[in-house]
N, C-alpha and C positions, 0 to 999 in steps of 0.2 A: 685669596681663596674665594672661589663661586659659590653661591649656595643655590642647590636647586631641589623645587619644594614636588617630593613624588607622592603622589595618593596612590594608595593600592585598596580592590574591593575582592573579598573573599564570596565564594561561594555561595549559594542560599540553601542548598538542599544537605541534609542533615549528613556531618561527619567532612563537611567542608573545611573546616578551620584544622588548626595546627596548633602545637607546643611545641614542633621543631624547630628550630634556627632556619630563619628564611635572609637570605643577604641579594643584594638588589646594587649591580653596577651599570651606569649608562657610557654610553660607546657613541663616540660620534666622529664627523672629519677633523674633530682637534684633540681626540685622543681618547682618554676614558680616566672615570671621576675616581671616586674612592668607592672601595666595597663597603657598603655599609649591612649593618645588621637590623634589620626590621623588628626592633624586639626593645618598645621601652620600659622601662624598666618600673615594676611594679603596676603593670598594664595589662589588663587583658586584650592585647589585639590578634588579629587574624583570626579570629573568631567567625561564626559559622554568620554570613552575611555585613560582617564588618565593611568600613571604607575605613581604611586610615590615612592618616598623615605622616611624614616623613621629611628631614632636612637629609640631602646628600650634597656633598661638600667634590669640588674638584678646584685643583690647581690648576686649570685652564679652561678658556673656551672652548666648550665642547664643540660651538657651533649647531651645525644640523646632525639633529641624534638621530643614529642609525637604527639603532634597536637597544632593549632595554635586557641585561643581562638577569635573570632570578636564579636562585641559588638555595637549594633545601640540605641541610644538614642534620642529619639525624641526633637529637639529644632523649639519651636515654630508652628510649622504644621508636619502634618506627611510627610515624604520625603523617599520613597525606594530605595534600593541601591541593585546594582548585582555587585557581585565580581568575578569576572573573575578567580585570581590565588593569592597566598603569594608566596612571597619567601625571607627565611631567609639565612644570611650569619653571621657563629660561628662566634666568634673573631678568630678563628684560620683560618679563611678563607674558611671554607666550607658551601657551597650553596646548600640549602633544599627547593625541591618545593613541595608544598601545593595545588591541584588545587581545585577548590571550585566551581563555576560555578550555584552559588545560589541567589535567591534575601536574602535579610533582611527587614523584614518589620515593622511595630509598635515599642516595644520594645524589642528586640530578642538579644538573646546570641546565637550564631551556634560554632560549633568545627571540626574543617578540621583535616581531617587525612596527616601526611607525603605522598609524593605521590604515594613510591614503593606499587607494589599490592601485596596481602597477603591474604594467605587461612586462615580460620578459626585457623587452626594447626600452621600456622606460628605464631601467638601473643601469647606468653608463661606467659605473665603475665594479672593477674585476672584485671589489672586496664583498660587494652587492651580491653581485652576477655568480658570485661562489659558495653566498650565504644560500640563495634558493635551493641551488646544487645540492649542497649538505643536507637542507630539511628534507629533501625530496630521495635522499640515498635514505636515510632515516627512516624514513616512513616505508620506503620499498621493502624494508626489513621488517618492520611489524605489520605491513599490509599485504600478504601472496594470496597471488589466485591458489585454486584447487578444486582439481573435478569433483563434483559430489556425484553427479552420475552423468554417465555419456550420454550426449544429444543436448544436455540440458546446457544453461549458464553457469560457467564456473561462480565460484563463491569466495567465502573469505574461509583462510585456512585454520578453523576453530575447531576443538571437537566438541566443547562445550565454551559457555558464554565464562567459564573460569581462563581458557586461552586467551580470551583478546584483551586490548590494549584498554586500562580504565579510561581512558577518552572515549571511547565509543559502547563503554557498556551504559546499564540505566546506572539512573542516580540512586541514591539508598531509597530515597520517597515510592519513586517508580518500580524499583525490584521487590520493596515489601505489599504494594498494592498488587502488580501483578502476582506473586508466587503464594498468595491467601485468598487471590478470586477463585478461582476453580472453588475452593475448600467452602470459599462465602456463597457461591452461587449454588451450590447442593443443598445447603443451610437454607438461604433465602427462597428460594423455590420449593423445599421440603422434598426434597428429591433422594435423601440420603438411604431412606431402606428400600427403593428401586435399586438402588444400584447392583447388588449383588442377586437380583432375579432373571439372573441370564436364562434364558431358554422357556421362561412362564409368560404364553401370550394372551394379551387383552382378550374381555368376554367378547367386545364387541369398540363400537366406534367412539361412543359416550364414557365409555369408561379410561378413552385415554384422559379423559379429565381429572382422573383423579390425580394425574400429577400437575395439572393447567392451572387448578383454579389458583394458584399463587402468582401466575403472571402478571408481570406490568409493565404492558404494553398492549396501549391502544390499537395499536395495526393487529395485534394477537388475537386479541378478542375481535377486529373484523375480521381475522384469517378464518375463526372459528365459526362464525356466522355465515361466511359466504362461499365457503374454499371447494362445497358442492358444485356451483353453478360455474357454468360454461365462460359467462364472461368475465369472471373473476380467474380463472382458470387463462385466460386467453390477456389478462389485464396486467400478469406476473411477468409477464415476456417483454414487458416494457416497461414496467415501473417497482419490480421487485428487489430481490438480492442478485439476480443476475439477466438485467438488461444486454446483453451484448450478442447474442445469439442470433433475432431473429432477423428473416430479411427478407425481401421483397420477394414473390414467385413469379418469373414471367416465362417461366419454361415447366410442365412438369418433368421431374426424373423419371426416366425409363423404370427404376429401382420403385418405384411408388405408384401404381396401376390406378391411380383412382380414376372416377366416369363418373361423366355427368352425371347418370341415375343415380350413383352415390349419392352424391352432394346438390342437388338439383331442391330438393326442398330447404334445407338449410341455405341455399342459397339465394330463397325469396323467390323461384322458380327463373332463375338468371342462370345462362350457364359457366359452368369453369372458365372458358375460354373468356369469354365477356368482358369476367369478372377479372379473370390476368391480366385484359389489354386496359380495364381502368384503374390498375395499381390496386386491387382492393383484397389479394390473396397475397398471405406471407407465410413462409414454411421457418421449420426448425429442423435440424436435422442434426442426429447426435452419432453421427459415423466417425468420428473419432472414438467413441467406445465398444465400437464393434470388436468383438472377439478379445476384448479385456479381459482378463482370469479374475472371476467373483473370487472374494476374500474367504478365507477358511474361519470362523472365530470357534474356537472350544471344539474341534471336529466338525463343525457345523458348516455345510457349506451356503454362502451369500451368492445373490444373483445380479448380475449387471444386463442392462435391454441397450441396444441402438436405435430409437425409436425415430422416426418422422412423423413431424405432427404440422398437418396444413391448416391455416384459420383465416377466418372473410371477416374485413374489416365491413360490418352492417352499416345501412343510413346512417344510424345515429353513435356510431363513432366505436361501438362497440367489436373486441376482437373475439370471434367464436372460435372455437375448433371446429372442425367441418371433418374431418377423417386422422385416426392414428394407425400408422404400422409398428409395429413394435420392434421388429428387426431388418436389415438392411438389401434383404435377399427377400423379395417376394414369392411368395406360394401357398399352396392349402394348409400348412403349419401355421405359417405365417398370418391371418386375416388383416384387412382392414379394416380394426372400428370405427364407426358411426354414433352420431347420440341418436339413432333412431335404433338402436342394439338395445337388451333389458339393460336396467338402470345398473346395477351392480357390474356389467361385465363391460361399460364407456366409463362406472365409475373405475375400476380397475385400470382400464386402458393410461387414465388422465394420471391413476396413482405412479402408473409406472415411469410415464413422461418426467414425472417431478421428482421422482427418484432418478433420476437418469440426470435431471436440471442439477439436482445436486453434487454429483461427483462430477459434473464439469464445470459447476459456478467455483468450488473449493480448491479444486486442482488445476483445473485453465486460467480460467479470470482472476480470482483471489491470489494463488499461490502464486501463479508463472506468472502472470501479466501485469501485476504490480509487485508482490515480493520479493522475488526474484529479478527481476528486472531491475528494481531498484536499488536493490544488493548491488547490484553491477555496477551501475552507476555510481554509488557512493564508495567502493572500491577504487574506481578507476580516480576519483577526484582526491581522494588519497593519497593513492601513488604518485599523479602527475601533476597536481597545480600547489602550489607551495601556498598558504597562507595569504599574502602578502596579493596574490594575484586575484582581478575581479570577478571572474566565475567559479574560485574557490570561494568566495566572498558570499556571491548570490547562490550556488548550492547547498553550502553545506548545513544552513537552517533543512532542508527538505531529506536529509541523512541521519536525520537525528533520531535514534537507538535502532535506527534499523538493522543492524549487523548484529545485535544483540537477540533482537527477536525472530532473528531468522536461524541465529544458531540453535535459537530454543525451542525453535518447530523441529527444525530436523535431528534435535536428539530428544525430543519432550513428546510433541505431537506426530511427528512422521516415523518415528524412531521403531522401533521390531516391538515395542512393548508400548508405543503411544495409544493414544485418544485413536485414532485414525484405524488404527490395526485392529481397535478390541469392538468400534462399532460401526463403521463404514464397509459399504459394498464393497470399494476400488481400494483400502486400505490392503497390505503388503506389497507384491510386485504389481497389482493393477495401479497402483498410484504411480506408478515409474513408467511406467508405459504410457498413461495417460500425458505425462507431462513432457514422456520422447515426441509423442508423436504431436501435441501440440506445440512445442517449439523449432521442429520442422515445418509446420506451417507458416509459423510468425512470420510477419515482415513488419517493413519500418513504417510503410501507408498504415497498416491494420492497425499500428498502435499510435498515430495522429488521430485524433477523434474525427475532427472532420473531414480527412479523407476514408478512414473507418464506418462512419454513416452513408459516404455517399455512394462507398463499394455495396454497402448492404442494402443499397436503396431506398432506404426509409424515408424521404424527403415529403410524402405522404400518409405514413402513418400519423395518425391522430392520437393525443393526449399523451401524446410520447414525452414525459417528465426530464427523463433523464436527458433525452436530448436536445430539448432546453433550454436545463438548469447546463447541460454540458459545457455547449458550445457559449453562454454565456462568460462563464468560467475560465474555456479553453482562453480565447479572445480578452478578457482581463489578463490573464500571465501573459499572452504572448504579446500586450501592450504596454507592462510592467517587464518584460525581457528588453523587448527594444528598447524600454528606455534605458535601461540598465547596460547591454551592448552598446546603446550610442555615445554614453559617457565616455568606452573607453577605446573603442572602434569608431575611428572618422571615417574609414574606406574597406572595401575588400582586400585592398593591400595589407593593410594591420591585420584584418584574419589570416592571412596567408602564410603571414610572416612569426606571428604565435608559434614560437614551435613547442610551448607547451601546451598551449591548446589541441594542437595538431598530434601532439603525444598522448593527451587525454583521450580524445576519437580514438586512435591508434592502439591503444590500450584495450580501450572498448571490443575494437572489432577484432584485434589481434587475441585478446587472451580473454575477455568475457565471454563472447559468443561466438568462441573460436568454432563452436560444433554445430552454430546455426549457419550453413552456409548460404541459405536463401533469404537471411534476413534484410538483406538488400539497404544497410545504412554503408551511407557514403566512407569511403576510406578519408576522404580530405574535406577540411569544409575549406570552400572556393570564397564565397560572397561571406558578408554580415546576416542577410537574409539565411541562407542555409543554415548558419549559429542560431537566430533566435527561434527556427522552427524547430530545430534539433532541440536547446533546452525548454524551453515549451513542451517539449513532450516528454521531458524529465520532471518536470517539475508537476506538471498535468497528472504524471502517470504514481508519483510519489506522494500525491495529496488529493487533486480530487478523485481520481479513477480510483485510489483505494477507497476513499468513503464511500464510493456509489455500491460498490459489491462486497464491503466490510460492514459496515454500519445496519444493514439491514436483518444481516443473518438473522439474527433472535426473533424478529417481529417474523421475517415468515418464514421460520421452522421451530418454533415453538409448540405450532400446533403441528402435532407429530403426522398423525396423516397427509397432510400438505404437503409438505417436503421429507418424505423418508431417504434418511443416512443409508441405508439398507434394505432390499428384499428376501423375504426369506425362502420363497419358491421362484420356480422357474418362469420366465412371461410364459401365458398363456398360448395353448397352441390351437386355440378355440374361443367362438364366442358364444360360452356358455352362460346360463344365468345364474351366477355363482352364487355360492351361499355365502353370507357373511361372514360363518367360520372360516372360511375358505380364506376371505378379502385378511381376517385378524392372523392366521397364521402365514399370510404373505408378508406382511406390514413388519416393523421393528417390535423385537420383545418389548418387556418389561425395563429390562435393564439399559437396551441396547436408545431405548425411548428417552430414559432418565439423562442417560449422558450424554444424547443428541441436544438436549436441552440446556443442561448446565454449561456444554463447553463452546454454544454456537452465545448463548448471556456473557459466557467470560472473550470470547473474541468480538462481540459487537456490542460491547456496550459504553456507553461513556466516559471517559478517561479520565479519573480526577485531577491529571495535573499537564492537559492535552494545550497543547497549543497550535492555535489556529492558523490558517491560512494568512499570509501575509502579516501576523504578529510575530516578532522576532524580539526574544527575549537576549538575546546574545547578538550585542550591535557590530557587524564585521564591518559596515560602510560609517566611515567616520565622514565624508566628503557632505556639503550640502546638496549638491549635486544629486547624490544618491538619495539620501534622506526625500528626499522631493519625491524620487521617482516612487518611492515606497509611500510615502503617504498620497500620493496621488492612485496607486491600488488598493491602498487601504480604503478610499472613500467610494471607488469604484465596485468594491466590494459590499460595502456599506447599502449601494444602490440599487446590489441585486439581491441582497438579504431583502431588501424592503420591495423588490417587486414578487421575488417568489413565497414571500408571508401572504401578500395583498393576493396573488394567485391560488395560494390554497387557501384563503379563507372561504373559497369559494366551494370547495371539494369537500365530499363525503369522506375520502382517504385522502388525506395529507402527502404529497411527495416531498420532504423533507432533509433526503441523505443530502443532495447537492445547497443546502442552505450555508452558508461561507461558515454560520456559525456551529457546521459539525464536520468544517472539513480539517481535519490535523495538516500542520505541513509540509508531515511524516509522514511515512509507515511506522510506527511505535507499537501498535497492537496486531 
């Protein structure tokens, strides 16, 4: 008789451990051991963060163990268990790790793979080559696509986060911190008797303070100091909550009539022209929300603008606005303002722009182009790569509760009774619209950052943070990818040959973005090279792209003017010199103020139990090999925390989001 010594580590997060019968047989090419039962006697093991120890006994050389069988038996009540990792030691003294990082629920038998990763091509034998098969029919069953709505990216088939699979919901830590923020953030702000003041609007501008002075956030209080002036205004288009818009002007649109004589002073008496052919004019333009249906709230109808907004990069580095249109069809309704217009009716102008920035940072950027997006991806690596293989390996840290809090926007937040419906402009069918027609645009270049930058020209914009700290970032993962593909790809022939790799693409563009037809990703990857720029921009788009346009929200929309969730009159069809009353009954009520507040605190604020870019709590790469390549972006990352601290100490506002140590290496919030 063999003895061979298996440690098992339980869970850390609360309700991990067990009282069920847990039993644990090993399998290998000489047979398989004895079942044993994990349970000694007069012991509390399998406890919430335990390692135990264990003797399993086999009448044969097991030889090379294939995978470790675990086994839960219900005693008494049902009791679930998450297993952290195995690990066996032969009699000959060699140590095999197992990593597992599953619950067990009811009564389940699971099977962990050895931990080395392995392509399809590496398991030469049919008992291998059947085991992957099995995990991967498995999973197709608790993993289906499903329209959420046409045009857009299919999803995972939930109605609520009670449907899906405890593998991919949060842990107990993470679902009690999330489902009492909202509640905490009303409390800690003092926001709670606004909220039911639907339809009472501000005296005036200063009195939206009355619900601010509880804020904490530094960028808050400069939004509220500066969010007047022109260059602060013109400063948001590159270094706010939604960086991704603006782009270089070298043609004006027919649609946007402006002249010289417009813009001829603001221009330093330089003209347009001039000013185009030296890269120093950049537009915005929000014609994807032209002719969007404003949201109805309590009978009350909301107002959505398509504004174009042009701005001149000045000598000294600063971005102006120079002319707004507010809608997309020029005419005498229509004007274009000027800061040479009374102060009240360019301030007006700039309010609308930023309301406008808002329903596409929330529903373009945020939602679709990392949310959604990401959904997909971690969908697709579900269904198609088994455990055991190495780009399930190196994904599925960047998956982590994303499917959970995506189910929880679209029946919590997006939902006919959400956040989104009771105080947003684009809230009901305008958010659906918003994000048909922004994922008919998508393509695969737009969401690679660096061909994303170069389409938008910005290669002369100045103080541009985000792009950066971006391209910093981008270029760290895509050099922690390669390394991680060269490990297990010697040639383009091994890409080729993956056919589960080639099933995960496949996947992707067959059943994700079956309704983006313009999205222009490759059906086949050909090279290595084509892999690691593809996951690079999985990875990119799952961790840092969402911190850039996550992490911010609170700092600038906090202050309610700045970024209004909502208008409550029509854009103006004149530039008159409005009255203030005028400016407070266009702006967000009372109410509509209080909850733009609390629920932009409860999605951008700091995660007590977040984990970072490139930290990986859950070790899938047992290989030295691997290990290497990860601690070599760990220190990488190291290098650009410490060049973009030494950068902003320099700055009056901090640009912060892209700092490694706020980037999750999720979508979790």
């Amino acid at each position: 008789m063999l003895t061979y010594r298996v440690t098992v580590a339980t869970g850390t997060s609360y309700y991990s451990g067990t009282n069920n019968y847990i039993y644990v047989t090993l399998v290998g090419e000489g047979g398989a051991s004895q079942r044993t039962n994990l349970d000694k006697w007069l012991q509390n093991d399998l406890e919430r963060g335990s390692v135990d120890e264990y003797d399993v006994s086999s009448e044969t050389d097991l030889g090379s163990i294939w995978w470790v069988l675990l086994e839960k038996v219900k005693f008494l009540v049902e009791d679930d268990w998450f297993c952290r990792y195995v690990t066996v030691q032969t009699p000959s003294g060699k140590t095999h790790h197992f990593p597992c990082y599953r619950w067990l629920s009811e009564n389940v038998t699971i099977c962990i793979r050895e931990g080395t990763a392995k392509r399809p091509s590496d398991d030469k034998l049919a008992v291998l080559q059947s085991h992957r098969q099995t995990e991967l029919e498995e999973r197709q069953k608790l993993y289906r696509w499903k329209v959420w709505k046409p045009g857009v990216t299919k999803c995972i088939d939930a109605e609520t986060e009670d449907d899906l699979h405890q593998d991919v919901k949060f842990d107990n830590d993470k679902r009690l911190d999330f489902e009492n923020s909202l509640h905490v953030a009303l409390g800690e702000l003092f926001l709670k008797k606004f909220v039911n003041m639907f339809g009472y609007t501000w005296d005036n501008l200063e009195s939206f303070q009355r619900i601010f002075w509880r804020v904490k956030s530094p960028v808050g209080n400069f939004v509220l100091s500066h969010w007047k002036e022109d260059w602060f205004f013109g400063y948001q288009f590159k270094n706010g909550s939604n960086p991704c818009l603006i782009e270089r002007c070298k043609e004006l649109p027919n649609k946007f009539p402006v002249t010289n004589d417009m813009v001829h002073k603001s221009l330093g008496g330089s003209s347009l022209q001039k000013e185009m052919e030296k890269g120093n004019i950049y537009i915005v333009d929000y014609k994807i929300l032209d002719g969007v249906p404003g949201n109805v709230i309590k009978g009350n109808q909301q107002y959505i603008a398509a504004p174009i907004c042009l701005l001149y990069q000045d000598p000294e580095n600063k971005l102006l606005p120079i002319a707004i249109q507010l809608g997309q069809v020029p005419g005498i309704n229509n004007p274009i303002f000027l800061p040479s217009d009374p102060e009240n009716a360019w301030l007006l102008a700039k309010i609308w722009v930023r309301s406008s920035d808002f329903q596409l940072h929330q529903i373009v950027y945020h939602l679709c182009a990392t949310h959604l997006l990401g959904e997909a991806f971690c969908i697709a690596t579900l269904r198609q790569l088994p455990a055991v293989h190495p780009i399930f390996k190196l994904l599925t840290p960047h998956t982590r509760y994303t499917l959970e809090i995506n189910t929880r926007a679209r029946s919590d937040l997006l939902g006919k009774n959400g956040v989104i419906a009771r105080v947003v402009a684009s809230g009901g069918s305008g958010q659906f619209v918003i994000a048909q027609r922004a994922f008919q645009s998508f393509t695969y270049r737009a969401m690679c950052l660096p061909d994303n930058l170069m389409a938008r020209g910005l290669e002369g914009l100045k103080e541009y943070y985000y792009q950066e700290d971006g391209l910093k970032l981008w270029f760290a993962i895509n050099k922690y990818v390669k390394g991680i593909v060269g490990l297990y790809y010697k040639s383009d022939q091994d890409v080729l040959e993956d056919i589960e790799l080639q099933a995960w693409l496949t996947d992707l563009v067959q059943e994700g973005f079956a309704d983006l037809p313009g999205i222009e990703i490759p059906v086949t990857f050909r090279s290595r090279e084509e892999v690691i720029k593809f996951l690079t921009m999985v990875i990119f788009t799952c961790s840092a792209q969402h911190a850039a346009v996550n992490n911010g929200q609170y700092d600038w929309c906090c202050w309610v003017p700045n970024s209004p969730c909502t208008m409550r009159q029509p854009p103006p069809a004149a530039k008159d010199d409005f009255t203030i009353e005028y400016l407070m009954e266009s702006l967000p009520d009372m109410s509509q103020s209080a909850i733009q507040m609390a629920f932009t605190w409860h999605l951008g604020r700091p995660l007590p139990n977040k984990l970072l870019l490139s930290h990986f709590e859950e070790e899938y790469f047992t290989e030295e090999g691997a290990k290497e390549v990860i601690a070599e972006f760990q220190e990488e990352l190291k290098q650009i925390e410490k060049q973009i601290r030494e950068r902003n100490e320099g700055l009056a506002l901090k640009y912060q989001y892209l700092q490694p140590s706020n980037v999750e290496n999720s979508i979790s919030i």
